[in-house]
N, C-alpha and C positions, 0 to 999 in steps of 0.2 A: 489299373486299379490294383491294388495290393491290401492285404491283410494285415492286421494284428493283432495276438491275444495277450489280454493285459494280467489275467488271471492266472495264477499259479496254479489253485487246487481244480480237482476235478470236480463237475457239478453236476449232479444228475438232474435231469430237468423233465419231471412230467405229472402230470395231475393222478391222486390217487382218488377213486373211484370209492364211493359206498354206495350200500345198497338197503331196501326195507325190504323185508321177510316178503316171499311168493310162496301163497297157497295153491295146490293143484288145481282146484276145480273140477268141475266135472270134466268128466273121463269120458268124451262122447269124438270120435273119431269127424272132425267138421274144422277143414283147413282154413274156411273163407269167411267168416262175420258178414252177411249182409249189410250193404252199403245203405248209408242213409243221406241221402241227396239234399243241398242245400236248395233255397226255393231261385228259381229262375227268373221271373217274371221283373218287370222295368220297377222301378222303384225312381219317387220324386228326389231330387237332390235340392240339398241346403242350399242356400246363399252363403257368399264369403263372409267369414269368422275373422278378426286378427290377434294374434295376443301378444302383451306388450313384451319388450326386447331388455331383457334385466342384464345390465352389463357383469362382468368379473374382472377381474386387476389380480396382480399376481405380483409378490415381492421379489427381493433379490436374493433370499434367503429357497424360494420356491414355493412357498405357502401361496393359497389361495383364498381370496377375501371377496363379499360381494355387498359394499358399503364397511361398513367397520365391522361385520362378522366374518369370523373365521371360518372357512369352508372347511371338511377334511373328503378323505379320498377313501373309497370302498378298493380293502385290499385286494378280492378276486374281480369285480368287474373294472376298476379305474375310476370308477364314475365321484366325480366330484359334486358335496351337493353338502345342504347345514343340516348340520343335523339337527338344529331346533325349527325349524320349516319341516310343517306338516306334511305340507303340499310339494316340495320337492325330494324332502329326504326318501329315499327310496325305502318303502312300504314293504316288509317283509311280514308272511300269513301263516308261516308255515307247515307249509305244503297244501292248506285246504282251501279250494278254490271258491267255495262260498263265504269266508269266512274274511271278508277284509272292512275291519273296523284299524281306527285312528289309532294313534300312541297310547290316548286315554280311556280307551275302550269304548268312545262314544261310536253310533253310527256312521257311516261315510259321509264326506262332504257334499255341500251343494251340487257340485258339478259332476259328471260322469268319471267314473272309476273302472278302467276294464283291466280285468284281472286275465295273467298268461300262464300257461298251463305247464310249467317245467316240471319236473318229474324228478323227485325228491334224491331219484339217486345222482344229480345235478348240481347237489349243494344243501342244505338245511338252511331254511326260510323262506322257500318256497319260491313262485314266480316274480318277475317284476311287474308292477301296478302300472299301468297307463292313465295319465291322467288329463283331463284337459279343462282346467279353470276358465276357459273361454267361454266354456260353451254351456252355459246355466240353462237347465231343460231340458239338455239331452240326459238319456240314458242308457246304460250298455244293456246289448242285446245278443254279444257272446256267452257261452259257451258249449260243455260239449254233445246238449241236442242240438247246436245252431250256430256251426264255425261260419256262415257265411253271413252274421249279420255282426255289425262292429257297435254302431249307436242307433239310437231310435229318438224320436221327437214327436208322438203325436204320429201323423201320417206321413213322416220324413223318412228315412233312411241312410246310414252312410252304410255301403257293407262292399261285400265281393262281386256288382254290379256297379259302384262308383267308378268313373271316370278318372283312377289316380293321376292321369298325363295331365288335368286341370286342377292348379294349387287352387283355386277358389272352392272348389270341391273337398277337399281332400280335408279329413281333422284337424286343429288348430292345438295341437299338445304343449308340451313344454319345454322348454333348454336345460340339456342334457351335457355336462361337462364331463370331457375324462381327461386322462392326465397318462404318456407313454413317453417310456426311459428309453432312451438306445443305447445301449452297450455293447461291450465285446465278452465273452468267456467261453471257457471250454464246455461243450455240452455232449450228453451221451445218451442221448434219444434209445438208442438200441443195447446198450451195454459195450459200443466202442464209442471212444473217444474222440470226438471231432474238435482239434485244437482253435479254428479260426470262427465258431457261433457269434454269432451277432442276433439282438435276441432285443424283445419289451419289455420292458418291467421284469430283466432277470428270470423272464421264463421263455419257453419254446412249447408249442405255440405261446405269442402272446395273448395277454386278456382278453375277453368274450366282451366284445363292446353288444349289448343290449338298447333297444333302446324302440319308441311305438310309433306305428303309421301316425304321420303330422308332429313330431319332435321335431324342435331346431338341436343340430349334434353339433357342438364346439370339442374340438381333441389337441390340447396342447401338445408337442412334441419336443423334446431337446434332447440334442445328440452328443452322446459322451464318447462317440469311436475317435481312434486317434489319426486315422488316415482319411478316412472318407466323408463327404460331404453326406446328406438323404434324402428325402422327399417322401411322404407316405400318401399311398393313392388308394382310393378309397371305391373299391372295386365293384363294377354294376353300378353304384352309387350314378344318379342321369347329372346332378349338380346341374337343377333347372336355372340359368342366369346367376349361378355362382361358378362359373368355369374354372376363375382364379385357385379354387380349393382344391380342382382336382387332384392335386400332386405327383405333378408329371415336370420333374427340374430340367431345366433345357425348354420349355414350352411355357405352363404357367407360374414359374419363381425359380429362382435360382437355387441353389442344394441348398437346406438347412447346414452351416457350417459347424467345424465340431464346438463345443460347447454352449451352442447359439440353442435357442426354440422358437415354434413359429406354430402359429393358431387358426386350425381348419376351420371351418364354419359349414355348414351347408344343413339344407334342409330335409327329412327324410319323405319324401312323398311317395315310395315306393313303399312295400312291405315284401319278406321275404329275408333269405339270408343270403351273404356274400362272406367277402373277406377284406382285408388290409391287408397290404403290404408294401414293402418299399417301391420304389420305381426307379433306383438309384444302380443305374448299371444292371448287375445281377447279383444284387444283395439280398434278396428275399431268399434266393436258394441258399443263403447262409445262415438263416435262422428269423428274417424280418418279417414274419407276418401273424395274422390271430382271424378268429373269426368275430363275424357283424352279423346281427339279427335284430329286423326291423318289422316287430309285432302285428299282424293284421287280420281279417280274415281267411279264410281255406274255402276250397270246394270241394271238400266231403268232411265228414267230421270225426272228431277223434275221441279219446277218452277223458275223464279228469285228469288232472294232472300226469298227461302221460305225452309230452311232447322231451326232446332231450336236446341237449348240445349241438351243433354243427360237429359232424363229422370228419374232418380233415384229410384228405388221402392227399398223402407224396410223395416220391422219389427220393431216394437220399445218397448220400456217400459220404465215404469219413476223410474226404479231402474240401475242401473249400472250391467253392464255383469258382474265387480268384486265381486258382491254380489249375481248375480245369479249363477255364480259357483258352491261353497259348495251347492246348492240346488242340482243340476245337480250329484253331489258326494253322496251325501245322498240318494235322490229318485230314482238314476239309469236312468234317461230318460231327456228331456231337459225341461229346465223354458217353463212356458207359456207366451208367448206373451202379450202386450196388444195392440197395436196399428199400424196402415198402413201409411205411409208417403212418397210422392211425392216430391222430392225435399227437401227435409227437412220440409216439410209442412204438418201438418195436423191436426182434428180437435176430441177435446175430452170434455168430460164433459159440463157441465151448464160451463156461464159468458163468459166472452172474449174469442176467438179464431179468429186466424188467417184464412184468407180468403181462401176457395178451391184452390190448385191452377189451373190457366184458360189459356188456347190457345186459339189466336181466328185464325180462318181459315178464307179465301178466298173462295168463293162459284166456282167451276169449277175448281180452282189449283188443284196442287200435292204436296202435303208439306213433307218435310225428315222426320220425326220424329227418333231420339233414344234411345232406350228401356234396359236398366241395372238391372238387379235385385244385389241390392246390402245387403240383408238381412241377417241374422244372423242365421236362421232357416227356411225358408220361401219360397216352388216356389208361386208362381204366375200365375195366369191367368189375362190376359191385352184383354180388348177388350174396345172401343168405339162404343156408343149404334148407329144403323143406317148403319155405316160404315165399309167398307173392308179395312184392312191391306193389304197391296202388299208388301212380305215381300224380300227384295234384299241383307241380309248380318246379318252373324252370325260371332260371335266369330274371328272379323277380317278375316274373310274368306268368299269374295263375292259368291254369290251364284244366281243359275239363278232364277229370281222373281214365287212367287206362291201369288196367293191370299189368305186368310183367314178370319172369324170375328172374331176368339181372337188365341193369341198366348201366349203358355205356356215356362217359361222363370223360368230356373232353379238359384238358388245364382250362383254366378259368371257369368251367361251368358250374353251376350248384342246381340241385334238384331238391325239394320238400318230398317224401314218401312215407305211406303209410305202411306201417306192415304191422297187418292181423295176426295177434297172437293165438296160436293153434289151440284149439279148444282142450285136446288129447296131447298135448308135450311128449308124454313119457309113451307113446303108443309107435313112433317110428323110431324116437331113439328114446332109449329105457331112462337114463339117466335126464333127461329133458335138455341136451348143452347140443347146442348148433354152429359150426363155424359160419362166419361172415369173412368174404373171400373179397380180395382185392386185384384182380387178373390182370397184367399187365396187357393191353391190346397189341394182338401182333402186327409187325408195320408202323406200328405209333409208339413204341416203348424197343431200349435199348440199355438190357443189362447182363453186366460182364459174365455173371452166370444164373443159374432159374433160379429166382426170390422164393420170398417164402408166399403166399397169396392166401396162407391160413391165416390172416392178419387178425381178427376176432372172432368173439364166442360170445352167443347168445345163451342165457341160461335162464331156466326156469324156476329152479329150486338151488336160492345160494344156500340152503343150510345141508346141504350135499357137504360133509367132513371131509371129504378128497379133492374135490371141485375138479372132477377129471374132466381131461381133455374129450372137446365132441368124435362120435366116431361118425359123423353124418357121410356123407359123398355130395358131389355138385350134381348138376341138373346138366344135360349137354346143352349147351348154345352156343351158339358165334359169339368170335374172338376176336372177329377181324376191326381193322382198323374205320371205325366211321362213329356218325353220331346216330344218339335215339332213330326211329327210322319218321321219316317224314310226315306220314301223315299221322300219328298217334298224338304231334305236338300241336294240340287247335285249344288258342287262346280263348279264356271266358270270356273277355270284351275284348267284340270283333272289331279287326280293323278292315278296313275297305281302301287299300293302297290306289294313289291315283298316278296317272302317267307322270314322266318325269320333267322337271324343270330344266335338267339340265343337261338335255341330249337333246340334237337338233336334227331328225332325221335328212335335213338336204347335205349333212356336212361330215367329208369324209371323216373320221375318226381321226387316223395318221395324221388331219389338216389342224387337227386343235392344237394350240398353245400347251404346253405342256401339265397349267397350272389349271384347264381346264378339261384334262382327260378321265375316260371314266374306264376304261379299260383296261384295269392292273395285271402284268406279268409276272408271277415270283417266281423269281430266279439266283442264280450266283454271278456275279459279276468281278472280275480283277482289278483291285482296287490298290490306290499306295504303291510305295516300292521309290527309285533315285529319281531326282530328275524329275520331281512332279510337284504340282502346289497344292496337291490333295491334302486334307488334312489330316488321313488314315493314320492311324503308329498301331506297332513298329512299322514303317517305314524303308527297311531295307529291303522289302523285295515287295512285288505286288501280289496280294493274297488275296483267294477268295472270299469275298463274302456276299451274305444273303439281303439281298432287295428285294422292292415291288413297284418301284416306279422310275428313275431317271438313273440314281445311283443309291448306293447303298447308306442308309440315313445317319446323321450325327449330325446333334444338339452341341448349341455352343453352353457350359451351364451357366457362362458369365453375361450372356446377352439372351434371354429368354425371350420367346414368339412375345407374348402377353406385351413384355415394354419395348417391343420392336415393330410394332402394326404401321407407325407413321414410316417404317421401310421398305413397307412389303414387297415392290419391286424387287429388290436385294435381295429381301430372301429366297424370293423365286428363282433369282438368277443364279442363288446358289443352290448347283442339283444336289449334296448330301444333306441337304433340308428338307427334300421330296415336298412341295408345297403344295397341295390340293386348293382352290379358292371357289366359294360360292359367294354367288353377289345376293343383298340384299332382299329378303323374299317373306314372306310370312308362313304362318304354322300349314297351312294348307298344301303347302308346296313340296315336293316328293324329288328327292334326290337318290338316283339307282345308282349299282357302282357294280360294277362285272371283274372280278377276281379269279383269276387263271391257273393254275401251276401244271403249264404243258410240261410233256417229254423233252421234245426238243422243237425247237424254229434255224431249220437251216438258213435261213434269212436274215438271222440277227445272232452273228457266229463269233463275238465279243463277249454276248453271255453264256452262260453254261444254263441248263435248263434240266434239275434232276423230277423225278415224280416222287414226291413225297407230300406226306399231310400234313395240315397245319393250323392250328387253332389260330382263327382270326378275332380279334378285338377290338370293339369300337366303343370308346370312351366318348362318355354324354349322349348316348342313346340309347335307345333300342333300335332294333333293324328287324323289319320284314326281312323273310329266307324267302325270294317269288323262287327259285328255281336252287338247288342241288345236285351235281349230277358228276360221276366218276368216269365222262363219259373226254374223249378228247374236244376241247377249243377249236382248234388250231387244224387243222390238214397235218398225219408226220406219215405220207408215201401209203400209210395201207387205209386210214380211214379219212375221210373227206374233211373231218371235222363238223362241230356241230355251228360254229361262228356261221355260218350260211342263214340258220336258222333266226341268230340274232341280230342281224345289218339294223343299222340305226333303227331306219323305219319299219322293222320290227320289234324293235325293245319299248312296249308298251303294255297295257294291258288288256289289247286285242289279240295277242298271242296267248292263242290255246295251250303251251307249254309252259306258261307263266301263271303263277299264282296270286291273283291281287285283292282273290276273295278269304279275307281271315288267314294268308300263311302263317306258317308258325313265326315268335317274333324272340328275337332273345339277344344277348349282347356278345357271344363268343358262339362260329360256328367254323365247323370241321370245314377245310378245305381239302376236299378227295384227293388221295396222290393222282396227279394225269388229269384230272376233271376241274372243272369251275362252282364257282358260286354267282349269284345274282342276287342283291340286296338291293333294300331302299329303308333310307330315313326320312323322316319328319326335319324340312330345314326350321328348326323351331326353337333354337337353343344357341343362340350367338357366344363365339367362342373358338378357342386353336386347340383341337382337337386330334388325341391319336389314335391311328390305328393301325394295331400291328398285330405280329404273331408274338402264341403269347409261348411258345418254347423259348424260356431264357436265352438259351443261347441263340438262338434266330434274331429275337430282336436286339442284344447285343451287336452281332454283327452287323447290321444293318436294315434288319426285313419290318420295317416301318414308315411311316408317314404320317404328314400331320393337317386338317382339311382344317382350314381358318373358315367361319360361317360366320355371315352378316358382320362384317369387319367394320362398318359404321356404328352397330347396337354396342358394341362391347366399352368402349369410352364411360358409360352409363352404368354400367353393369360393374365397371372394376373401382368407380371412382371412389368409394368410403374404404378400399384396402387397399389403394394402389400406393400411400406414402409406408404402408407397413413390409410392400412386397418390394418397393425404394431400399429400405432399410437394409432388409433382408439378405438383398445383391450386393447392399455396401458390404455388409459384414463377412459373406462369402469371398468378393474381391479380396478384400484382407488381410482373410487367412490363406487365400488363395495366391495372391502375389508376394507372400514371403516362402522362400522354397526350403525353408527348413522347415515346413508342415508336409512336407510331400515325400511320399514313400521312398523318391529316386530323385533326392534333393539336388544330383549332380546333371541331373538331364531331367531337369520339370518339364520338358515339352511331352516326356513319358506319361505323364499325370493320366491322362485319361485313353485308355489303351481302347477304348470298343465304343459304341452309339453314346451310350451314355444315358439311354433307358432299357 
């Protein structure tokens, strides 16, 4: 994979920030706002809603039409919609959470309206409206005395006790169109100039896709890069029986090719924030992603209008991930880092740079905050100086509140938290200005030299005429490399994990088929090199790379899992496909997976086996955590290993070591350097699904896998997109088989240098 920037000038790329006047408040020394608890008790559930499916068409000009009216496109969200529809154009209140009447000033419509609580220094006009014309009768029952109630009916409820895993449960909202550009340009996040950005809609991050529990989200995409193909996958996001959307090329469609576009679909039945971004090689560490927030209730409550943006924490350098590659090939280990960025924000060398970026809080609120790590190599530790985190939801999956001073936040994970604004601001620091620290975790972050971790500033009083820097200090806590700590993460709606499907205690493990093991080792393996029919490049010598199951994984992008099922033999018998296969089974059914990264196994002396961590990713689910532990698998000469403890017929949940009552449940967890993990899914969601590490360059190299579920259901499930995702493959072939689109037009078997997610 290779770069190009088309752009000549330099572009600075970052959202500027306003803010509305903070009054002190009383001056009373009280750090913590008493918590006000949402109600717990069982609540009756609705019956299934459905609302109708309004198509869109799109010319060749790019305009967007829905029958003969002309759509247009909201320039900071994307969202496409008419603007003479009441009912879809998006409802702007500005700022005041009580106050949502029509275009004409009449009262709200029939149907429920639930208003979201953004926080003015977020944009002018206030939050987005949720709306759901379906559902005549209900009425909203948010807000901020009562984040945990969504709609009401009489003696119905939908709220923060609904079963989202059941769409017949879940609100019935609306279709919600956006519209994302790929491009190429220079960008200068920090005040250096990064030549090879690849970016959405001409920004870094890209657009804030918005959007309320029970929307159907349509996101066109067309790609104007000149070398590379895309895919945009749509992160957390479960894509309940819409697999096809997830955008993972190589698996469900083949690359968006350049000048082409291609139209996501899926439904939002989750609520919570996530992100977007590419899946295309390691294109997101070059500028391809933005953040997703998908409106719902909470479990504790917050202020009016005092919830903000997704937060963004990442890693960066002023080279291209396409040029840190071959380094990563050569040295065995990953680039170093240079830099920490907030939103696209942050701050580097002598001359010009961009401003920290700043929140300012109200003295005595509760304000939402959410927390992304969207890095390339990188956990994090987040704390702001003075203040407790109250932390209420991970990985789309609410959880009951714990307090904290800093939270450790793996790549891929996202956390909702509250943070109570100090009643006395100006009483530990005069001026009321707080840094918010971004810590690199040691063991899990690798940069050339110490960043800056002063990444933001929390201020109380913007009419301060110097707007000085905080003199606050940190709190001491650990640094080290791991996630939240285990038991603090206990889901609102409990799950009750049941024993597995697909482990058979009379049967050695080593005896299974390969496409049927459940015992992952990540490791490095020598791959490629003369004289072999691998399909590695380069190719001249055999180089290490990073697995977890047979050999090191790579997608073919021209033959995708999705239009290859009637071969699945083939694919299995090809090991850089790592084929995981579950047979046919219903939602009831509990699929465990035991994931390893020993030391070393003098036994299998082919791989290389280092101890390091690794954020793991399972796409289209959630996963029970039954067990975590930094402890050795495996026997290495001084410890027995803990595998004794897990022989088949003990991996159930009759072992007291296993957690089957309510574990924490989330879709990215830390795998301890030297220790294992234990997971289980819900076989529920038919589909060729990946999971991998989500350090860019791990799964570049290879450290993935892809578990194909109910491989009979999916025929059904793909049939109304399968001649669009036909298409799609034509047009990549295409462009793909003429080698004057290809970076190394004299050796196109170069084209695709690494996995290929």
């Amino acid at each position: 994979m290779k770069f190009s920037a088309v752009w000549t000038t330099i572009v600075h790329v970052f959202d500027a920030v306003t803010f509305s006047s903070f009054s002190s408040g009383d001056r009373q020394d009280v750090a913590q706002i008493p918590l006000v608890k949402p109600p717990t008790g069982s609540r009756p559930t609705p019956g299934p809603v459905r609302a109708p499916y309004i198509p869109i068409t799109q010319d060749a000009a790019g305009s967007f039409y829905r029958g003969d009216a002309r759509l247009v496109q909201d320039p900071s969200s994307a969202e496409v919609y008419d603007p003479n529809d009441p009912i879809l154009n998006p409802l702007r209140t500005g700022g005041d959470e009580l106050a949502y009447l029509s275009r004409s000033g009449e009262p709200n419509f029939p149907f429920p309206t639930v208003p979201t609580p953004k926080n003015p220094q977020e944009g002018v006009g206030g939050g987005l409206d949720c709306k759901y014309p379906a559902m005549e009768g209900w009425e909203s029952c948010y807000g901020p005395d009562n984040r945990a109630c969504w709609l009401k009916k009489g003696g119905e409820y939908i709220d923060i006790n609904t079963d989202y895993e059941d769409p017949d449960k879940v609100p019935v909202g609306i279709t919600r169109r956006f519209y994302l550009d790929v491009s190429e340009q220079p960008i200068s996040p920090d005040g250096m100039t990064m030549e090879h950005g690849k970016v959405f809609n001409r920004r870094y991050p890209g657009p804030w896709i918005e959007a309320c529990w029970g929307d159907f989200i349509e996101v066109t995409v067309r790609n104007n890069l000149r070398w590379n193909g895309t895919s945009v996958h749509w992160h957390g996001i479960r894509q309940f029986e819409s697999f096809q959307h997830d955008g993972v090329n190589g698996i469900t469609e083949c690359p968006i090719a350049p000048g082409e576009t291609f139209t996501y679909k899926f439904r939002a039945l989750q609520y919570g924030s996530a992100w977007y971004h590419s899946h295309y090689s390691l294109q997101y560490g070059d500028g391809l992603l933005g953040p997703l927030t998908i409106y719902g209730p909470s479990t504790a409550n917050f202020s009016s209008d005092q919830a903000f943006r997704p937060l963004l924490l990442t890693d960066w350098n002023h080279r291209s991930v396409f040029e840190d590659w071959p380094i990563m090939l050569n040295s065995k280990s990953a680039p170093e880092m240079t830099n920490i960025l907030f939103n696209g924000t942050g701050q580097f060398g002598f001359g010009p740079k961009p401003t920290k970026y700043t929140l300012g809080l109200l003295p005595g609120q509760a304000h939402m905050m959410i927390l992304v790590n969207t890095a390339v190599d990188t956990t994090f530790v987040f704390a702001i100086d003075n203040h407790l985190l109250e932390v209420i939801e991970m990985d789309f999956v609410p959880i009951k509140p714990y307090n904290t001073t800093n939270l450790k936040i793996g790549i891929g994970q996202r956390y909702h938290v509250l943070v109570h604004g100090l009643t006395d601001p100006y009483k530990a620091e005069r001026y009321g200005n707080y840094w918010m620290r971004a810590i690199p975790a040691r063991k899990c972050s690798k940069f050339a030299f110490g960043p800056d971790e002063q990444m933001g500033i929390i201020r109380y009083n913007k009419s301060d005429p110097v707007l000085r820097d905080p003199l606050s200090d940190p709190e001491l806590y650990d640094t080290g490399c791991a996630d939240e700590p285990y038991g603090n993460l206990k889901p609102w709606i409990p799950w009750q994990v049941g024993d597995p499907v697909n482990i058979d205690p009379t049967v050695n493990p080593d005896d299974l088929p390969n496409d049927k093991k459940f015992i992952f080792n990540v490791g490095m393996t020598p791959s490629g090199g003369p004289n072999t029919s691998t399909p590695y490049i380069p190719n001249d010598k055999a180089y290490n790379r990073w697995d977890m199951h047979i050999a090191p994984f790579r997608v073919n992008f021209s033959d995708p899992t999705l239009l290859a099922l009637d071969r699945l033999p083939d694919l299995v018998a090809q090991p850089h496909l790592d084929v995981m296969t579950l047979d046919d089974s219903d939602h009831e059914k509990w699929v465990w997976m035991v994931i390893t990264a020993p030391e070393r196994l003098p036994s299998n002396a082919h791989r290389l086996f280092v101890p390091g961590a690794h954020p793991m990713h399972l796409h289209g689910h959630d996963f029970a955590l039954l067990r975590q532990s930094s402890d050795n698998w495996y026997p290495d000469g001084q410890d027995e290993g803990d595998y004794k403890y897990y022989l088949p017929d003990k991996l159930n949940c009759r072992n007291e070591n296993i957690t089957c009552d309510n574990p924490p449940r989330r879709d990215v967890v830390l795998l301890p350097a030297a220790g294992y993990v234990i997971i289980a899914f819900k076989a529920d969601n038919p589909g060729a699904w990946i999971f991998h590490c989500h350090i860019a360059f791990h799964a570049s190299s290879g450290l993935a896998m892809q578990i194909i579920e109910n491989k009979d259901r999916i025929p059904e499930i793909i049939a109304d997109d399968k001649d669009e995702i036909e298409k799609a493959c034509k047009t990549w072939n295409d462009w793909y088989s003429n080698p004057y689109n290809l970076w190394d037009w004299n050796h196109p078997e170069h084209f695709q240098d690494d996995s290929g997610v």
